[in-house]
ZADREN-665916 format. One line per 4 residues: number of its first residue (from 1); their letters; for each residue y, z, x of N, C-alpha, C. Coordinates in steps of 0.05 Angstrom, whole numbers, plus 5000, padded with zeros to 4 digits. Each point is the difference from the previous one (the first is absolute). Example, Ala and Ser with C-alpha at 12.3 -4.5 7.8 and 13.67 -1.06 7.14 Angstrom:
2
1 = as = 4886/5156/5264/5024/5000/4982/5024/5000/5018 | 5021/4986/4993/5024/5001/5016/5022/5014/4985
END
This chain:
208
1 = xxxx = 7955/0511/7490/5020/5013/5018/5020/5015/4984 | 5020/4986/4978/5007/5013/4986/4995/5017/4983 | 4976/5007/4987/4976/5024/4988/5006/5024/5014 | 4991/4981/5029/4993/5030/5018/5019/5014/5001
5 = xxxx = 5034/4987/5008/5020/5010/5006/5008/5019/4975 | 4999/4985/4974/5006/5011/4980/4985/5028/4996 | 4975/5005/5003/4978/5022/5000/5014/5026/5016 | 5005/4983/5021/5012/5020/5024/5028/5016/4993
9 = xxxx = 5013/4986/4987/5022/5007/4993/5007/5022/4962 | 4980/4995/4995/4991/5017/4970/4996/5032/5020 | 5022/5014/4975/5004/5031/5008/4980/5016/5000 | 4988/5011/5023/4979/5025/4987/5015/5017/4990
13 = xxxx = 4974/5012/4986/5023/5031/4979/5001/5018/5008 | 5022/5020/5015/5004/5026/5010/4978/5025/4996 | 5004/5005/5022/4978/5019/4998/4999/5024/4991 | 4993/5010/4983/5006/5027/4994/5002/5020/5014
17 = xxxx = 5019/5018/5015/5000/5014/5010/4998/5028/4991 | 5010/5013/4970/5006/5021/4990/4990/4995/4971 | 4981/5010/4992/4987/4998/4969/5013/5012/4986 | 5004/4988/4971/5018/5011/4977/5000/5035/5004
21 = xxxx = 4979/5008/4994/4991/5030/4991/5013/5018/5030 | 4994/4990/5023/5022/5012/5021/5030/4994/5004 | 5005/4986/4986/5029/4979/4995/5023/5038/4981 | 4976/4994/4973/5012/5016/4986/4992/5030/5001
25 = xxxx = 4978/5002/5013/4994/5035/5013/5041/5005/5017 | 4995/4983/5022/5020/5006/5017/5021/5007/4991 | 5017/4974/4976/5018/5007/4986/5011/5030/4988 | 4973/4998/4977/4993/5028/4990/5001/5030/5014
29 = xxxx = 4991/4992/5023/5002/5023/5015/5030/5005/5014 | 5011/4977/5004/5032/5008/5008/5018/5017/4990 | 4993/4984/4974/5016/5019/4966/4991/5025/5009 | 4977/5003/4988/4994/5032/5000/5010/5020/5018
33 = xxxx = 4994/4991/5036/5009/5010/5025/5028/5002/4994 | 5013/4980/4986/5026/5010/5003/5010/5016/4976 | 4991/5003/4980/5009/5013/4988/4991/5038/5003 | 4980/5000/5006/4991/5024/5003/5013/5008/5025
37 = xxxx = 5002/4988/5021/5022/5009/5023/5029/5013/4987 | 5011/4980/4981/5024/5003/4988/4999/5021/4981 | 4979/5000/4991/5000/5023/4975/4990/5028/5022 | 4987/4992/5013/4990/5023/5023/5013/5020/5009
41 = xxxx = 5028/4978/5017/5014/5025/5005/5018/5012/4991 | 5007/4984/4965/5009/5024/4987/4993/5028/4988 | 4961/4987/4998/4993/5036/4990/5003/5010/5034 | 4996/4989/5026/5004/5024/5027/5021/5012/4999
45 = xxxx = 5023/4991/4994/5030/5009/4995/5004/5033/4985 | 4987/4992/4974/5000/5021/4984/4982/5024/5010 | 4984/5007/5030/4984/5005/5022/4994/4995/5013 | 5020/4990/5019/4994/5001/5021/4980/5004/5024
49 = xxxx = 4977/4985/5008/4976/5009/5013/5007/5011/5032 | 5027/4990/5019/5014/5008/5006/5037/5014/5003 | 4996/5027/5001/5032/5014/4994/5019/4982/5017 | 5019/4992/4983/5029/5002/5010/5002/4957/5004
53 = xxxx = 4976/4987/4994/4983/4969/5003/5006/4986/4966 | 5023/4989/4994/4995/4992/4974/4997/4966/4997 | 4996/4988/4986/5000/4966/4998/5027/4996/4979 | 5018/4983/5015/5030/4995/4991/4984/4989/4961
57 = xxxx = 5022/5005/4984/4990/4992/4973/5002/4981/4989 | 5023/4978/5017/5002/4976/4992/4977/4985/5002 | 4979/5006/5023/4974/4986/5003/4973/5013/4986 | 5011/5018/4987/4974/5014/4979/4998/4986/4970
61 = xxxx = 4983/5006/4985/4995/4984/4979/4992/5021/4972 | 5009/5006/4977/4996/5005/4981/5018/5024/4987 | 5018/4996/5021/5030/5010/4987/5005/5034/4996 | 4969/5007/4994/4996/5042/4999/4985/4994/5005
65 = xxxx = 4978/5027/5010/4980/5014/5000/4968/4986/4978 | 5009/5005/4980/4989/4997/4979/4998/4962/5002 | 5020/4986/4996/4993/4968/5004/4986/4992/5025 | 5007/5022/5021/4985/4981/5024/4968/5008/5005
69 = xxxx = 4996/5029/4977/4965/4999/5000/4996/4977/4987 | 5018/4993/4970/4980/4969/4984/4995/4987/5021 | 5020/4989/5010/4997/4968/5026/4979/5013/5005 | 4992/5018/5023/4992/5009/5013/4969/4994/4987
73 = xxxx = 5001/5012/4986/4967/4996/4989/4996/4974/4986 | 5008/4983/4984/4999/4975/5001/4990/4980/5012 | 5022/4995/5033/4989/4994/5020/4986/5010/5013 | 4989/5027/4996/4974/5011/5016/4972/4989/4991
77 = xxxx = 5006/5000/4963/4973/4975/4992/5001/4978/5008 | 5020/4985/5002/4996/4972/5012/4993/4997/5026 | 5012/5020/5019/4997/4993/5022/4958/5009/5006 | 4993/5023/4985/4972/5009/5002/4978/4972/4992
81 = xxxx = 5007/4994/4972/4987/4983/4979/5003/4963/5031 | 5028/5002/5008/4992/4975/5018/4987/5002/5032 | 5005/5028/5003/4977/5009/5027/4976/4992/5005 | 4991/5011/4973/4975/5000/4996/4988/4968/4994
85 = xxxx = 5020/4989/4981/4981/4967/4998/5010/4987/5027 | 5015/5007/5013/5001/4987/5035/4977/5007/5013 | 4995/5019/5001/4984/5010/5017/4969/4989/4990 | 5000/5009/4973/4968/4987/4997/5005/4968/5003
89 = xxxx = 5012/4992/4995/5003/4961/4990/4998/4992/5040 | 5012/5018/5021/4996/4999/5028/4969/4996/5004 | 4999/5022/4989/4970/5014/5007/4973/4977/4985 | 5001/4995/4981/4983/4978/4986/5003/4966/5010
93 = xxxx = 5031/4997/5004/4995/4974/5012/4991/4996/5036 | 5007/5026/5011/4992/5001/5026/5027/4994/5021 | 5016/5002/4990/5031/4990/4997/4998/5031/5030 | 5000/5026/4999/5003/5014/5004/4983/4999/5032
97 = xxxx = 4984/4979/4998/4983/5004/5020/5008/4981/5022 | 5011/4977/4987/5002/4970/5014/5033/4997/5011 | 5014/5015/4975/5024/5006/5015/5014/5013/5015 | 4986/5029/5000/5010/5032/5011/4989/5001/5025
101 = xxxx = 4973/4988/5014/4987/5002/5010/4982/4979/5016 | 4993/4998/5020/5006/5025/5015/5017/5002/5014 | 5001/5034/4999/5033/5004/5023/4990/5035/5018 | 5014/4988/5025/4987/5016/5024/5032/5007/5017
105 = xxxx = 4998/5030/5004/5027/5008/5016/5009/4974/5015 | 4980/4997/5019/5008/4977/5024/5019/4978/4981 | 4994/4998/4979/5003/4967/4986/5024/5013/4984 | 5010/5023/5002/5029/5012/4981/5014/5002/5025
109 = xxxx = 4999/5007/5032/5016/5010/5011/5007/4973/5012 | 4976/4975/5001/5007/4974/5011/5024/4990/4985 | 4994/4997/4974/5021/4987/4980/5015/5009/4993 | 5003/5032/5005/5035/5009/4995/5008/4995/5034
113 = xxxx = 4989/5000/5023/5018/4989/5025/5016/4973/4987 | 4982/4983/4994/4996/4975/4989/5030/5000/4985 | 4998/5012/4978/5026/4992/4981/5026/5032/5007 | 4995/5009/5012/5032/5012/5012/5008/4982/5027
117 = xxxx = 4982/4982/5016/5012/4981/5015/5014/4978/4987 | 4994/4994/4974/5006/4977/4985/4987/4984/4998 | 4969/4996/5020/4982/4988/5001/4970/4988/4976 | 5004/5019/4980/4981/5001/4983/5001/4979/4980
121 = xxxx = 4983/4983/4995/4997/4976/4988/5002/5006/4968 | 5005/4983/4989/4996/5002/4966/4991/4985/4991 | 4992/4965/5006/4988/4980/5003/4994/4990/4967 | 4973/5023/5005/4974/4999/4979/5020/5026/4988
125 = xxxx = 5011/4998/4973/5004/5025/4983/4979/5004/4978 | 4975/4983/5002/4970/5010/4988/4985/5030/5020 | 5014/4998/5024/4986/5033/5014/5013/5018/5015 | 4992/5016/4994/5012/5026/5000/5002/5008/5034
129 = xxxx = 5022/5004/5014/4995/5016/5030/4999/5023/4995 | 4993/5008/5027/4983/5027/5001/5031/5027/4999 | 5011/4991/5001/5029/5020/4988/4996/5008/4969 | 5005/4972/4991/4998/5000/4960/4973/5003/4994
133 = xxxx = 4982/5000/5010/4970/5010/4994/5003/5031/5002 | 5018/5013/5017/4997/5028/5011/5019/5014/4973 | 5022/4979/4997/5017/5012/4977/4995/5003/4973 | 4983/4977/4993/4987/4991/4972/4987/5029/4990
137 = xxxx = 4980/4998/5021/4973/5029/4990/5020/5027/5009 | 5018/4998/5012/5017/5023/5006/5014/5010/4970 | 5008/4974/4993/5018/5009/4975/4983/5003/4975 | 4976/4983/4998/4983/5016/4983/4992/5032/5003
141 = xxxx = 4992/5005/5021/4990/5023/5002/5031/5021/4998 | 5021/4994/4993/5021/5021/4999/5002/4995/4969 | 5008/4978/4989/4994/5001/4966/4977/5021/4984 | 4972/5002/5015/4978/5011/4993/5004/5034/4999
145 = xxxx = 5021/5000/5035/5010/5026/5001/5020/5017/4978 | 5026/4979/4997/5014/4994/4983/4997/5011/4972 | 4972/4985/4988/4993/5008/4979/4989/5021/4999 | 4975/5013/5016/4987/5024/4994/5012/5021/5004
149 = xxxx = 5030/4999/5011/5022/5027/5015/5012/5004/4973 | 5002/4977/4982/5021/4996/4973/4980/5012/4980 | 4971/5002/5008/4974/5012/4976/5006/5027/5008 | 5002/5008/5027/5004/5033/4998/5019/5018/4997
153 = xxxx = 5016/4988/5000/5034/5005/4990/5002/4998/4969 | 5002/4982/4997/4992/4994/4962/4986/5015/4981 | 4973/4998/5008/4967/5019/4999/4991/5012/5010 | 5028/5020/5012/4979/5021/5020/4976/5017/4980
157 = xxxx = 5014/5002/4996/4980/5028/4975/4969/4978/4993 | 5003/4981/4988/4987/4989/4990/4975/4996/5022 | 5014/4986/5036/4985/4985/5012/5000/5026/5032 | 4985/5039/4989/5004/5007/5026/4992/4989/5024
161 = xxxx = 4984/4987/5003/4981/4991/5021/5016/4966/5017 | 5016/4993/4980/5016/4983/5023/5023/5011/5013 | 5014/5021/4977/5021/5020/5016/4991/5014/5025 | 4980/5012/5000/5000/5014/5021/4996/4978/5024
165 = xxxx = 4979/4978/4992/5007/4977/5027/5021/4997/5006 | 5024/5002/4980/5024/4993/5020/5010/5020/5006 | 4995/5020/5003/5004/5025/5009/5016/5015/4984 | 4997/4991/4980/5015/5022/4973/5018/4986/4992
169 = xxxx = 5019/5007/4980/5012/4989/4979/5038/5001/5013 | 5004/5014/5022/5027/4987/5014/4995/4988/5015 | 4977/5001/5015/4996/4982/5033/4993/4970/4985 | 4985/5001/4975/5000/4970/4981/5024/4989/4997
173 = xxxx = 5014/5016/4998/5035/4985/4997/5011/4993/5026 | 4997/5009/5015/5000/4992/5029/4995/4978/5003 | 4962/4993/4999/4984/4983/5003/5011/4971/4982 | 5010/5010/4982/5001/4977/4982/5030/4985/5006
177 = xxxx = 5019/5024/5008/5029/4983/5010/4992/4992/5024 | 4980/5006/5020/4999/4986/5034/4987/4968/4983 | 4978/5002/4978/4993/4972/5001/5021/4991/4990 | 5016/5001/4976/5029/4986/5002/5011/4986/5016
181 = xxxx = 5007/5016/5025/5014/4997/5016/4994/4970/5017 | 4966/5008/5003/4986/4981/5017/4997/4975/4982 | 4993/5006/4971/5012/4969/4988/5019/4983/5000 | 5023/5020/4998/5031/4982/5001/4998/4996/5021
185 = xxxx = 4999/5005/5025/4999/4989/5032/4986/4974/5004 | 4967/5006/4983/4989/4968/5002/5019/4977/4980 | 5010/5009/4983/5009/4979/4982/5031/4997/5018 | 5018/5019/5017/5024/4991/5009/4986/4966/5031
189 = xxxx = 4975/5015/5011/4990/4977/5021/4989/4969/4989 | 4996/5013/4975/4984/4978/4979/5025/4974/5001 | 5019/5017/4990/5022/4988/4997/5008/4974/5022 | 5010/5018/5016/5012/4989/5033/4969/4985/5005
193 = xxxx = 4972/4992/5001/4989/4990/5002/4997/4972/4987 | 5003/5009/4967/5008/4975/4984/5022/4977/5008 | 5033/5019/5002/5008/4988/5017/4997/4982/5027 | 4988/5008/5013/4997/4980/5023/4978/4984/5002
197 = xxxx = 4981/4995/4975/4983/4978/4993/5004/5005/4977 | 5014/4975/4985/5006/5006/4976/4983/4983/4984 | 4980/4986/5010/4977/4991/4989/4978/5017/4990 | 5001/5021/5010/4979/5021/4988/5006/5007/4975
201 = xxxx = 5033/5000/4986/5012/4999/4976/4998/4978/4982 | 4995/4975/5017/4993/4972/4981/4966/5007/4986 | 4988/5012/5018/4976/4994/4995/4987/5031/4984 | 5019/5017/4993/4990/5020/4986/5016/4996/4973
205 = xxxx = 5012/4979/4998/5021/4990/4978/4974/4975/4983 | 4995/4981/5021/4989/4978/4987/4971/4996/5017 | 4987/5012/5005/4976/5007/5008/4988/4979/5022 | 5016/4994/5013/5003/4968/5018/5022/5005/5021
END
């Protein structure tokens, strides 16, 4: 009787919710996002992609012109070099398949009713609702954007054939400050989301 009770009472071990290699992708990728935001819009400043539209300078990063390309490209390798092992390390463990998916309009417009009523569960923070499933591959696919807008701008000369995809070499600067834009937005909701389950922060901290 006492065995049993004793048995019963021995801790199982937490479950892993967040694997090292996405632990520190995510991290990694914060840095970068924020620094290239920060260094970002001090080279927009020095041109403006819209007249008369500047970003205040206390929130820019690399002090001139000239320092905020270094940042700038720095964190553009880090942030590329950790895209890429996210994305394949998704893609090989199946991570990409089991987590992201599947997700169907019906099952994004259910679950955002769901969590702007206040209603939306958090329970299980091992799976993803169909909101943060929609946001996840959302904000990948603007990083991807992100980067190849920053290849034709950079390398126009070098890379004609992605410039002209983005419709040439100012509408790329365009393209590349709208994905900005749309990153800092996910990372300001990211935010206010962390906030109000602040276990999603325990468990991208200590993988549990």
């Amino acid at each position: 009787m006492n065995a049993t009770h004793e048995v019963s009472n021995v801790r199982r071990p937490a479950v892993l919710i967040q694997p090292g290699w996405v632990r520190v992708c995510h991290w990694l990728n914060a840095l970068a996002a924020v620094l290239m935001m920060m260094s970002g819009w001090r080279i927009y400043d020095a041109s403006p992609v819209f007249k008369g539209f500047v970003i205040p300078v206390g929130i820019t990063l690399g002090g001139w012109l000239g320092g905020a390309l270094q940042w700038h490209f720095a964190a553009m390798w880090l942030l590329f070099v950790n895209a890429l092992f996210y994305l394949g390390m998704n893609i090989v463990t199946g991570r990409i398949r089991t987590k992201f998916f599947p997700l169907s309009p019906r099952a994004v417009r259910h679950d955002l009713g769901e969590a702007l009523k206040g209603h939306l569960s958090h329970a299980d923070p091992s799976k993803y609702n169909a909101v943060q499933k929609l946001a996840y591959l959302f904000v990948m696919l603007d990083i991807a954007v992100l980067i190849l807008s920053g290849l034709a701008i950079w390398k126009s000369v070098q890379f004609p054939l992605l410039r002209e995809l983005m419709g040439g070499y100012d509408f790329a600067r365009v393209v590349h400050f709208c994905a900005m834009s749309l990153l800092a937005a996910f990372i300001i909701v990211h935010l206010v989301m962390v906030a109000l389950v602040p276990r999603s922060l325990v468990t991208m901290i200590r993988g549990r």
